[in-house]
N, C-alpha and C positions, 0 to 999 in steps of 0.2 A: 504494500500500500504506500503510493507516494503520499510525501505533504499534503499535496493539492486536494486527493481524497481523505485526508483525517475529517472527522467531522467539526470541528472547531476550529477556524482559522487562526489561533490566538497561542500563546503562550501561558502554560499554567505553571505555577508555583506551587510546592507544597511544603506548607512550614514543620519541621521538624527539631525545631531547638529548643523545645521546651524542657524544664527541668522535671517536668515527670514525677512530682514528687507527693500526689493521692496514690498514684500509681504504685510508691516504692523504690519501681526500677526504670527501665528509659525507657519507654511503653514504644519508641521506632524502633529497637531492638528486639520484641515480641516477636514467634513466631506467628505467623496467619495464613491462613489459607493453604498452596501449596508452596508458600515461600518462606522463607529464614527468615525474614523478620517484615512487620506491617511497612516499613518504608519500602521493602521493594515492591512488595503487594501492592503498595499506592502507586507506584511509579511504572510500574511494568500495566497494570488498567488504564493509568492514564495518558501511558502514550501513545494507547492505539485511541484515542479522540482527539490530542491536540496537536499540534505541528510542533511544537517542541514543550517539553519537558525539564523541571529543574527541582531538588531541592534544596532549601533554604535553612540551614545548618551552622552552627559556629565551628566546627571542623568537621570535616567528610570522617565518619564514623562508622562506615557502612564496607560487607565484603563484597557489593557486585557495583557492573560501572554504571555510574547516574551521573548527566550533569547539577552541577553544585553550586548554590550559591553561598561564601562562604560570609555570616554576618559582619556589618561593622565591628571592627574590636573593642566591645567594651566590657568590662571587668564585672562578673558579675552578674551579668542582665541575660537575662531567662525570655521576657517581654519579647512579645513576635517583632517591635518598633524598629529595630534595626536590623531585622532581615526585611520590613519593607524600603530602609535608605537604601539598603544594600542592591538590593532590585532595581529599582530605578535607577543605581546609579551605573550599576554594572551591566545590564540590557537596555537593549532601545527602544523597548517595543513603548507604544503609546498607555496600552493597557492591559491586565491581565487576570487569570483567574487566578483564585489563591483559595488554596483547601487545606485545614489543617490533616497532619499525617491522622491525629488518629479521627479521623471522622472518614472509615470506607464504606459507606452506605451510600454516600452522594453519587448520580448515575447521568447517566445519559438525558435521561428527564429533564430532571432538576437542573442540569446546567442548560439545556437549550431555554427554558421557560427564564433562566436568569438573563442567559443572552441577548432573548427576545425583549428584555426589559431596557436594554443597555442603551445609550443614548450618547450623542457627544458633549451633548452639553452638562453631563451629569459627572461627579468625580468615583463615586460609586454604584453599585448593584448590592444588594446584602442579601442573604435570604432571609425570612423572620417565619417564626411557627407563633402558634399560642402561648409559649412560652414566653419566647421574648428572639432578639436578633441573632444574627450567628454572625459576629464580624471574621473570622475566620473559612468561610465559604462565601465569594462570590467577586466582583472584580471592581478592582481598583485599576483610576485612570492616573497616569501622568502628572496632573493639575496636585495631585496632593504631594506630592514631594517636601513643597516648600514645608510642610503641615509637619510632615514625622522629621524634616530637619531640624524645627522648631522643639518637638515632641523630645527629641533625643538632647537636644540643650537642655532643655527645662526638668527632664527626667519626668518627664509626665506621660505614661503607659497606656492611657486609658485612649481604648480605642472608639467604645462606643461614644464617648462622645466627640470624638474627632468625627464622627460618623453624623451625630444628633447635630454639630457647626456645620457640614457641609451641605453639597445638593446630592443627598442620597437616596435611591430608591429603594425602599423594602418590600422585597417580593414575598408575598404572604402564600407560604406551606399549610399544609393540614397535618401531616406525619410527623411527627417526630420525634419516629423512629429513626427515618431517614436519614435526621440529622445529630444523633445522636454521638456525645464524645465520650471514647475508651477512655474513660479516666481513673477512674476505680478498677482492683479485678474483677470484681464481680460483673462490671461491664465486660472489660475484657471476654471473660468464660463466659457469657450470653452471646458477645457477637462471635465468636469464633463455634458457636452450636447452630449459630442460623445458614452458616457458609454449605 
């Protein structure tokens, strides 16, 4: 399958630098499905939809080959904030999808219905259940740059409301299961029973 037929024309990210720590242990290192660990599980699904593929890590941790984005350096910081500087500053793309590692339920659906909401004059796409947002699933443009440079001066993490300042669109789910994050094991051992 060339580029041309992936079904997403875009560039996805998957953030995997989190410190994992309801978890215990580094929940991208889990085994999943038929793979050594949930990041290639993510990685290896999502590169047959987009045209390229990256994740977004503070050092490449992983034993199969992915491209990598490796975060800003900073001491400490767990926070997705600078693997979004890091993104923007190291590809060119105008915009992109961003999934976190552990959330493998997000499919083919759910990304075209995000797509379909996407817009240029918008800086986001989010998805939102009855819960509440998933700033971790859905695509950020270009235009926010300035935002998480500011974000990483300031030491200020908080993504939902870099989200609630901007011109964001939240795309309302009904599931969510769909969007559910491995964060506990006992999540863990549920979604690895429904595979």
């Amino acid at each position: 399958m060339t580029d041309k037929q992936k079904l997403f024309p875009l560039t996805c990210v998957i953030f995997a630098g989190g410190k994992s720590s309801r978890m215990g242990q580094d929940k991208s290192l889990l085994p999943f499905g038929s793979c050594n660990t949930l990041a290639e599980y993510q990685y290896r699904r999502l590169c047959k939809l987009f045209t390229a593929v990256y994740i977004s890590v503070k050092e490449n941790k992983f034993d199969f080959d992915a491209n990598i984005i490796a975060d800003t350096p900073t001491e400490n910081l767990y926070a997705p904030t600078a693997g979004f500087e890091a993104m923007f500053r190291q590809l060119p793309d105008e915009r992109f999808f961003v999934l976190s590692v552990d959330t493998p339920f997000v499919d083919k659906e759910e990304i075209s219905t995000l797509l379909a909401n996407d817009r240029d004059e918008l800086d986001a796409v989010i998805a939102k259940t009855p819960s509440g947002s998933h700033p971790m699933c859905g695509i950020y443009h270009r235009s926010l740059l300035p935002s998480f440079v500011k974000m990483l001066q300031e030491e200020n993490h908080r993504l939902g409301q870099l989200l609630k300042n901007s011109t964001t669109e939240f795309v309302m789910f009904k599931n969510e299961e769909t969007f559910a994050n491995l964060n506990h094991p006992h999540e863990y051992e549920a979604a690895v029973k429904l595979l």
